[in-house]
C-alpha positions as CSV (number, residue, x, y, z in Angstrom):
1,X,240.9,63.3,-75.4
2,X,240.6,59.7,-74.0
3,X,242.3,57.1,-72.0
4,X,242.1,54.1,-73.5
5,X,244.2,50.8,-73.5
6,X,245.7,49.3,-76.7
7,X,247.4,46.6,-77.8
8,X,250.3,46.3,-79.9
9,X,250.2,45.3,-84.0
10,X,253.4,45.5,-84.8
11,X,256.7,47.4,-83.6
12,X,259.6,46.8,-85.7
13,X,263.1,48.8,-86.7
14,X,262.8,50.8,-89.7
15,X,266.2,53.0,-89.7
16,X,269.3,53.3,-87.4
17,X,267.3,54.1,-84.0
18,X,264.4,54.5,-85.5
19,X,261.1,52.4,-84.7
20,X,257.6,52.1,-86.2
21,X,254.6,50.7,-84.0
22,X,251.3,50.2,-84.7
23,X,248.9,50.1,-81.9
24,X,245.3,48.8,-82.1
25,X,242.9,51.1,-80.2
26,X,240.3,49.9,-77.2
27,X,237.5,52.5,-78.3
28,X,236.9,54.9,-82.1
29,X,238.8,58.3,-81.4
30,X,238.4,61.1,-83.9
31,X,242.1,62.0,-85.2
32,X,243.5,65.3,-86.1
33,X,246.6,65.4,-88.7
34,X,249.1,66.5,-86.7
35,X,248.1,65.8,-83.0
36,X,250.1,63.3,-81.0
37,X,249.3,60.7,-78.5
38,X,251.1,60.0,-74.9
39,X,251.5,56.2,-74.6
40,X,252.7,53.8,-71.6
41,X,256.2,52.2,-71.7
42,X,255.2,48.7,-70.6
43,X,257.4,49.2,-67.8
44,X,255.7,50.4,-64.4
45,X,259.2,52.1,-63.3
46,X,258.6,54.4,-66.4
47,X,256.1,56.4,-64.6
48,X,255.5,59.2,-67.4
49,X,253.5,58.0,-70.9
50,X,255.9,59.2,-74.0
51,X,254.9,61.7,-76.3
52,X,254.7,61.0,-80.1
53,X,253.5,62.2,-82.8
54,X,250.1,60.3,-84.8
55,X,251.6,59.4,-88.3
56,X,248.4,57.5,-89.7
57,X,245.4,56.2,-88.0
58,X,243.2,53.4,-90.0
59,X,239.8,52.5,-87.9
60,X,241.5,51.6,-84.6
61,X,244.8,51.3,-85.8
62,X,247.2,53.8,-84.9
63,X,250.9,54.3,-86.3
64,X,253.4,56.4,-84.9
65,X,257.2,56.6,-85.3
66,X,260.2,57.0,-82.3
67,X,264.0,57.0,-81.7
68,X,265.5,55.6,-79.3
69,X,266.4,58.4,-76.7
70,X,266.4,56.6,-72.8
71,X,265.4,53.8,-71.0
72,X,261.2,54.9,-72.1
73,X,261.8,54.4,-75.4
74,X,264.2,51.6,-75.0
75,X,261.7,49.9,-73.3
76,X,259.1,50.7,-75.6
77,X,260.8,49.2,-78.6
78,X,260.9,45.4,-77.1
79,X,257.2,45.9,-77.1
80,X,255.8,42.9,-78.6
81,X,252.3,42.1,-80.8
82,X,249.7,41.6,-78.3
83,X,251.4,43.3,-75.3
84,X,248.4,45.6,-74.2
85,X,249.9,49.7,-73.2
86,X,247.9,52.7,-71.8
87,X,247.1,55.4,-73.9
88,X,246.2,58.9,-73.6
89,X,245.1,60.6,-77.1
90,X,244.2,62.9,-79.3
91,X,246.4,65.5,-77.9
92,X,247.3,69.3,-79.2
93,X,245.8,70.9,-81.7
94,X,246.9,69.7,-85.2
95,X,247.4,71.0,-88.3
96,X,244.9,73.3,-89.8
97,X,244.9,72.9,-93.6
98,X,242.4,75.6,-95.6
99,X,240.5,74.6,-98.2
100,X,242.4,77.3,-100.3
101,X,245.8,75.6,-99.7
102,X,246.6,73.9,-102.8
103,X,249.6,73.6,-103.3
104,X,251.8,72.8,-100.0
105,X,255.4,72.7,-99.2
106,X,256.4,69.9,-96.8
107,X,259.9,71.0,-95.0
108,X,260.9,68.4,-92.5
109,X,264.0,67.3,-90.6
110,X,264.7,64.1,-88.6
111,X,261.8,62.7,-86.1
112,X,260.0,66.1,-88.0
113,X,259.3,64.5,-90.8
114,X,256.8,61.6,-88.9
115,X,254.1,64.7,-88.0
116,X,253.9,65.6,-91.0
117,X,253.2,62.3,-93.2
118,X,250.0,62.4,-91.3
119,X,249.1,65.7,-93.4
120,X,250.5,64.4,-96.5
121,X,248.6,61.1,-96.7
122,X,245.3,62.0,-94.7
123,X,244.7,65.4,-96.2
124,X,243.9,64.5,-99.7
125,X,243.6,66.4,-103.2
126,X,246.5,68.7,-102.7
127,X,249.7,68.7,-104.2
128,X,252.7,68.5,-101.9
129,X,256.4,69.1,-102.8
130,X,258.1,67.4,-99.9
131,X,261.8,68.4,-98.8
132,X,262.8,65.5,-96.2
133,X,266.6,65.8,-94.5
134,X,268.4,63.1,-92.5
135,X,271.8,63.5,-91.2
136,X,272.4,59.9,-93.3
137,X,271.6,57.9,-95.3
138,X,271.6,55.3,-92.1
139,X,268.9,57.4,-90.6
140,X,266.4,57.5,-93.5
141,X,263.2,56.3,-93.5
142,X,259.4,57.0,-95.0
143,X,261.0,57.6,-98.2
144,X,258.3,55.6,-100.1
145,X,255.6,56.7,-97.8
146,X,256.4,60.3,-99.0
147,X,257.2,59.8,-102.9
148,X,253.7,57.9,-103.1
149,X,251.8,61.3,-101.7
150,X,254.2,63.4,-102.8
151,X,254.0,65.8,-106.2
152,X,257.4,65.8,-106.2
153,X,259.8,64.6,-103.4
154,X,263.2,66.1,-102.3
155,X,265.6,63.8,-100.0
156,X,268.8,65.4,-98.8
157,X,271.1,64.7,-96.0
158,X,274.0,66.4,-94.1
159,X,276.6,64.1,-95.8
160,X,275.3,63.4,-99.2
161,X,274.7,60.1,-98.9
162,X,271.5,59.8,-100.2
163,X,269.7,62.8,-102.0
164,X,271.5,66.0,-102.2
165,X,274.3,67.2,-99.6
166,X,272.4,69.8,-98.3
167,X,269.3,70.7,-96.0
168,X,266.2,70.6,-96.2
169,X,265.5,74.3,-95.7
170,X,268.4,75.3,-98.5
171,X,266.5,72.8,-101.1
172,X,263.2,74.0,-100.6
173,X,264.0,77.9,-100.4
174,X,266.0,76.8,-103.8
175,X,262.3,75.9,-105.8
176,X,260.5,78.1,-103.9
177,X,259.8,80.5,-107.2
178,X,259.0,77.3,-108.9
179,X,256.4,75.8,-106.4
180,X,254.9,79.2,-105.8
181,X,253.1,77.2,-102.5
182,X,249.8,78.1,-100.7
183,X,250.9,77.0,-97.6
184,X,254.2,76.0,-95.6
185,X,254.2,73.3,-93.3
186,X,257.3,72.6,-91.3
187,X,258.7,70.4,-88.3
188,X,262.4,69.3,-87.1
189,X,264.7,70.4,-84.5
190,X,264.6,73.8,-83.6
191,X,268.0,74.8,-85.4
192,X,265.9,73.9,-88.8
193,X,262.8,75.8,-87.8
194,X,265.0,78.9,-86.8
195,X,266.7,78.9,-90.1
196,X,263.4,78.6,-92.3
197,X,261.8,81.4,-90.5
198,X,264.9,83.7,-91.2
199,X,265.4,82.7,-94.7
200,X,261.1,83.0,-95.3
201,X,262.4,86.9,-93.9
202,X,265.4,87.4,-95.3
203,X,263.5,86.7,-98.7
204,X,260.0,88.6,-98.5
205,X,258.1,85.3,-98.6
206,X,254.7,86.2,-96.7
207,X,253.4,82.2,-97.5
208,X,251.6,81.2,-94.3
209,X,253.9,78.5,-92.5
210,X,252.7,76.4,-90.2
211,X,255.5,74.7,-87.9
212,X,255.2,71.9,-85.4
213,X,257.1,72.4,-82.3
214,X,259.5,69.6,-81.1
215,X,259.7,70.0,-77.3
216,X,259.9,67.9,-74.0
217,X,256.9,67.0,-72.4
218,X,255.8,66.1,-69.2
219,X,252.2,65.4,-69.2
220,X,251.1,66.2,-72.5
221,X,248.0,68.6,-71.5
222,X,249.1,71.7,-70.3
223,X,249.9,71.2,-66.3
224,X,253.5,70.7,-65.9
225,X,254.5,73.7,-68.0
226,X,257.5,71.4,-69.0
227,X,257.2,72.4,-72.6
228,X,256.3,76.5,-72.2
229,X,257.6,77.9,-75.3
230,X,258.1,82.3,-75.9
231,X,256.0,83.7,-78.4
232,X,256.7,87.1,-80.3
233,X,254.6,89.0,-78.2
234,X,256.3,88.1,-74.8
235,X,253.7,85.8,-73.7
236,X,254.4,82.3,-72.7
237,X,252.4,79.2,-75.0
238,X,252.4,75.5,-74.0
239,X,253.2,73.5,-76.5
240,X,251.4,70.0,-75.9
241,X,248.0,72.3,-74.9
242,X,248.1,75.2,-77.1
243,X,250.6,73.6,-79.8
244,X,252.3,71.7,-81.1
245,X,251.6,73.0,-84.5
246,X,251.6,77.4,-84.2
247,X,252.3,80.0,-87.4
248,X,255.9,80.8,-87.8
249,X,255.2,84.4,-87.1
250,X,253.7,83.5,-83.5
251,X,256.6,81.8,-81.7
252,X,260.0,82.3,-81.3
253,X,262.7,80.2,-82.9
């Protein structure tokens, strides 16, 4: 983990509320797939860095995705190229992908879906069938990102106005028997994650899954026990230290 200034390469719109900056990197740092950063507003009154997910790193160039929730994020998207931010990073502890894990499924939802691009371009020689869900077509985005790292790419949304009318969960459990995966790897809200884990039960399939947790954080390593998550044993896990990616099995949903 360093702190370590950056400035900004780009920050532009990319989907309704959606934004994509790229951030140019003071020092090297030594990336993870799956770990996320904590980055500065701009704005001093924003006293807390935001949380996001690393979607690619290239050299010193970093690219992450966020929607527009408050007044941080607000702020963060009238960033400009050449503003210089604060940044704390890597952070968590990524996704693990064995050797053995040929074949991957890639079930994401929303904001989920930016995690786990990161695994699908930077961990390479693997074939991934991809299962992306947006509640619109409006909200979209990383569609070409995905189909160029993609096997084969599934896009479905809530009202059928792009891909199927469905979720993303429903569509992969659908080809499951087809796929025949290695490994699971999962993130979106936690009414997704919930229903993948109970549908993985409901049907016998002992594929290891790997989920990345979605959660609010405070100070992204493990000291404000903002983002304490239950897992099945009764024991409490933080989700920016010990997370954010866990195995299905370990947390609760």
């Amino acid at each position: 983990m360093k702190e370590l200034t950056c400035t900004v390469k780009s920050n532009a719109q990319i989907a309704c509320g959606i934004f994509e900056m790229t951030v140019t990197l003071s020092d090297d740092v030594k990336v993870k797939c799956g770990q996320f950063l904590n980055i500065s507003t701009g704005n001093a009154a924003n006293l807390l860095k935001r949380p996001f997910g690393i979607m690619r790193i290239n050299g010193r160039d970093v690219t992450f995705c966020y929607q527009l929730k408050g007044e941080g994020t607000k702020t963060l998207s009238l960033a400009k190229p050449g503003q210089v931010l604060e940044v704390t990073l890597p952070l968590g502890n990524g996704f693990s992908i064995p050797e053995s894990a040929r074949k991957i499924a890639v079930v994401g939802g929303g904001v989920g879906v930016f995690p786990l691009l990161s695994v699908v371009e930077g961990v390479k020689d693997r074939d991934y069938y991809s299962y992306i869900g947006f509640r619109s077509e409006k909200y979209a985005c990383l569609l070409e990102d995905f189909k160029a790292s993609s096997k084969s790419l599934t896009v479905v949304t809530d009202d059928g106005s792009i891909g199927q009318k469905t979720n993303a969960v429903s569509a992969f459990v659908a080809d499951y028997e087809d796929i025949s995966p290695d490994l699971i790897i999962s993130c979106g809200p936690p009414v997704m994650l919930r229903a993948l884990k109970s549908c993985l039960k409901e049907r016998g399939i002992t594929t290891p899954c790997l989920v990345s947790l979605e959660e609010r954080m405070g100070c992204g390593i493990g000291a404000c026990l903002v983002c304490v998550c239950k897992k099945s044993d009764g024991s409490n896990a933080r989700v920016c230290k010990d997370g954010p990616v866990f195995n299905i099995d370990e947390v609760e949903l």
